[in-house]
N, C-alpha and C positions, 0 to 999 in steps of 0.2 A: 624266603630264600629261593629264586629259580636256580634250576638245575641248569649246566652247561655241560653236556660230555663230549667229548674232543676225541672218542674213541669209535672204533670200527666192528665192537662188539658189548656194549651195553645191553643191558635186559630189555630194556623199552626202545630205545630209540638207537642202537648203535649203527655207525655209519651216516644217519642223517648230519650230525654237524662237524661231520669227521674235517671238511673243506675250512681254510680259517675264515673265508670271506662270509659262508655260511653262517660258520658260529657267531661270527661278531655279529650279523644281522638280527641271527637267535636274541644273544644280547640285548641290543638295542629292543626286537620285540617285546622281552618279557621286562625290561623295563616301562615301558610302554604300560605294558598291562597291568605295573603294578607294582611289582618285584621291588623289596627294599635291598637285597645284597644278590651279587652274583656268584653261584659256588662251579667254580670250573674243575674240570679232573680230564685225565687224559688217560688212565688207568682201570679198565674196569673190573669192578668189585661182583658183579653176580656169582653164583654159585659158579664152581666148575670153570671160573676164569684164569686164561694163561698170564702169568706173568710179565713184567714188561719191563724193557731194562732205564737203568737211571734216565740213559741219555735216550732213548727213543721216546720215554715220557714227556722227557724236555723239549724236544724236538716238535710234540705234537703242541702242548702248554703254551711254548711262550709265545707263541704272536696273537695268541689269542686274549694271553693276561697282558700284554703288552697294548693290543686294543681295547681292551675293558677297560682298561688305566685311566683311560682318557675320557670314560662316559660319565665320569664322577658320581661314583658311587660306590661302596664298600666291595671289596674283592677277596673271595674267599679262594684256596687253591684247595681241592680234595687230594690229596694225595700220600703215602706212609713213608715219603723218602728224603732224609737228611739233605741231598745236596739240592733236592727240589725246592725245600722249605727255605733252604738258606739263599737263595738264588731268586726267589720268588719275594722274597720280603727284602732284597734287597732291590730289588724294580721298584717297591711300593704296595706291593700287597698287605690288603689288610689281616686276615683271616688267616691261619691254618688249621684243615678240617681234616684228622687223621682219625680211620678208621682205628688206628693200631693203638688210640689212645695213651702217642706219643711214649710206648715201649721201648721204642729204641734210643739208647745213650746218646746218641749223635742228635735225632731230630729233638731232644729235648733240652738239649745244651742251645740247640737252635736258638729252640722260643723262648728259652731263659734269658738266651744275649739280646732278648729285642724286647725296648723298652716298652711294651706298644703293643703288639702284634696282639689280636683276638686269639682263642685255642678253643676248637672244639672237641673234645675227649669223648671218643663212642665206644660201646662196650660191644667185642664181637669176640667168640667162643670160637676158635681155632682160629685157619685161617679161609679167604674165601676156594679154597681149589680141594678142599673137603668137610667144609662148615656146616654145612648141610646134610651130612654122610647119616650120623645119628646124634643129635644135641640133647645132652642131658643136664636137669637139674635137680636138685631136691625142693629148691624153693627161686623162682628164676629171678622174682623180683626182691627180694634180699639180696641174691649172688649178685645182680646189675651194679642195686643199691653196694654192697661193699666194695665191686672193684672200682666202680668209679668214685667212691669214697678216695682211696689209696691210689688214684691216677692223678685226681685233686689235691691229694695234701702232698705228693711229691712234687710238683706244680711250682705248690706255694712253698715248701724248704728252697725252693731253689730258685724263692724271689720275684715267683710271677704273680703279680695282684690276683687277688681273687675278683675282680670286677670284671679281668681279663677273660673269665674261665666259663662256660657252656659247657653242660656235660648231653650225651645222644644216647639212650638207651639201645641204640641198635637192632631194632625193627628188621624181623629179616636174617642177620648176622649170627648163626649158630643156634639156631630158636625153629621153634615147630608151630606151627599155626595156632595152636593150643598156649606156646609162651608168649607169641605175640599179642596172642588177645586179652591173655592175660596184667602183661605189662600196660597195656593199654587200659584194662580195666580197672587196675593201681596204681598208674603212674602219679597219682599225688602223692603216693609212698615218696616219691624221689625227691622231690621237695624237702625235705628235712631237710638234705645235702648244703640247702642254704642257694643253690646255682641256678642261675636257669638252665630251661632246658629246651634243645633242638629236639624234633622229633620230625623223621622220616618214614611216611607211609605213601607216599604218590608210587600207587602203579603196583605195589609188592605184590609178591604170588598169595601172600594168604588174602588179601582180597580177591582174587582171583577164584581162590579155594571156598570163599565165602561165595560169591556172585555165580563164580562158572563161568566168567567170561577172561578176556585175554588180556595181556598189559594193555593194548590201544582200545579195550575200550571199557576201562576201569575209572573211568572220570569222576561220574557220579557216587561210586564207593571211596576214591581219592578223597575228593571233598569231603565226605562225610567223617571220614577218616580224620581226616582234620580237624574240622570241627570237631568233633569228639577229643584230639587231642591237646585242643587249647581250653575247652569246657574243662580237662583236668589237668592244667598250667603249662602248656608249653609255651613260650616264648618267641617262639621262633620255630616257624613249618616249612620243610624242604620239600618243595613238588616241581613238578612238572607240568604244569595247568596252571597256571598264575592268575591268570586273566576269573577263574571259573572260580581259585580258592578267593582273589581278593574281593568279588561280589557277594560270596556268602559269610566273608569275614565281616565286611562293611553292616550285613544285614545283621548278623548276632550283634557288632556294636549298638548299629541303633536300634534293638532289641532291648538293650541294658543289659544281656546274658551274664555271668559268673562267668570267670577266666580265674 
């Protein structure tokens, strides 16, 4: 899954694809490179990020999911907002990737009424504008394991295949360097759940916290990140480096590695 952010203040790259003739080129590259789905957001989620309203979100989103439409390939939209979700999958989108793990009455009425539509369900402890303040757990990958347990099975009462359903343990998202690695070192726990699983680590600070170096130039901890993260079932890896994850993915396959 390449990364698309359409926003003027993301953690790694904000403002570079903020332009839509930009993004869509973005696009086209990390297809190029490799990339099996596009995840676009126009909202960002870093620590300490300001809010954005319905409509300016929509305003940055749609010509940009309106040009990925066309590149024929799976279209995810990142976003936590009912009128987005419902607006976006009526263009043709395939995917919706909520951090809020579809919390809100409205955006889950959404993805019930659509017969279709992919859902990814990520587990994040507050919200992003004090997630980070102090996150606590008594046990982080159990609490993952059972919210997103209860984000899936209200999902499925209300009719959405379970084939539809991706759950993201939320890497990053109300967690301390110590949960992350944690979840990371267990994420076959999550597995029981029955779902696959997305997992996002391209570029996060606790690699950063690990290496010492900055988001641009966490590449080489990205990938490994990854690889690590499909060595224990992920399904599906959201980065930012396409090109760099799908040559060391190609080489674990022909490896014969465990996934």
């Amino acid at each position: 899954m390449g990364i698309v952010n359409v926003t003027p203040d993301s953690f790694s790259d904000g403002g570079v694809f903020f332009d839509t003739a930009v993004a869509l080129k973005h696009c086209e590259s990390l297809l190029h490179d490799g990339a099996d789905i596009l995840d676009i957001g126009a909202e960002s989620s870093r620590p300490g990020a300001a809010a954005v309203s319905w409509s300016d979100e929509w305003q940055r989103v749609f010509p940009v999911l309106q040009g990925a439409l066309s590149l024929g390939c799976p279209v995810s939209i990142d976003t936590t907002k009912a009128e987005l979700m419902e607006r976006a999958l009526a263009m043709g989108v395939d995917i919706i990737n909520d951090i809020n793990a579809l919390r809100d009455p409205d955006g889950l009425a959404a993805v019930a009424a659509h017969d279709q539509c992919g859902v990814c369900l990520m587990h994040m402890q507050g919200q992003p504008q004090g997630m980070q303040a102090a996150p606590k757990y008594v046990d982080v990958v159990r609490e993952v394991t059972e919210f997103l347990a209860l984000r899936a099975r209200e999902l499925t009462i209300r009719g959405v295949l379970f084939e539809r359903i991706v759950l993201d343990p939320g890497i990053g998202f109300g967690k301390t360097v110590a949960h992350n690695l944690e979840l990371l070192r267990r994420q076959g726990e999550l597995r029981v759940l029955g779902f696959p699983l997305l997992v996002g680590w391209s570029r996060k600070s606790t690699l950063g916290a690990v290496t010492g170096k900055s988001a641009q130039e966490r590449l080489a901890a990205s990938v490994a990140a990854a690889l690590a993260a499909v060595q224990h079932g992920a399904r599906i890896v959201r980065v930012h480096d396409v090109a760099a994850t799908v040559d060391a993915l190609k080489v674990w396959k022909a490896a014969g590695l465990p996934t």
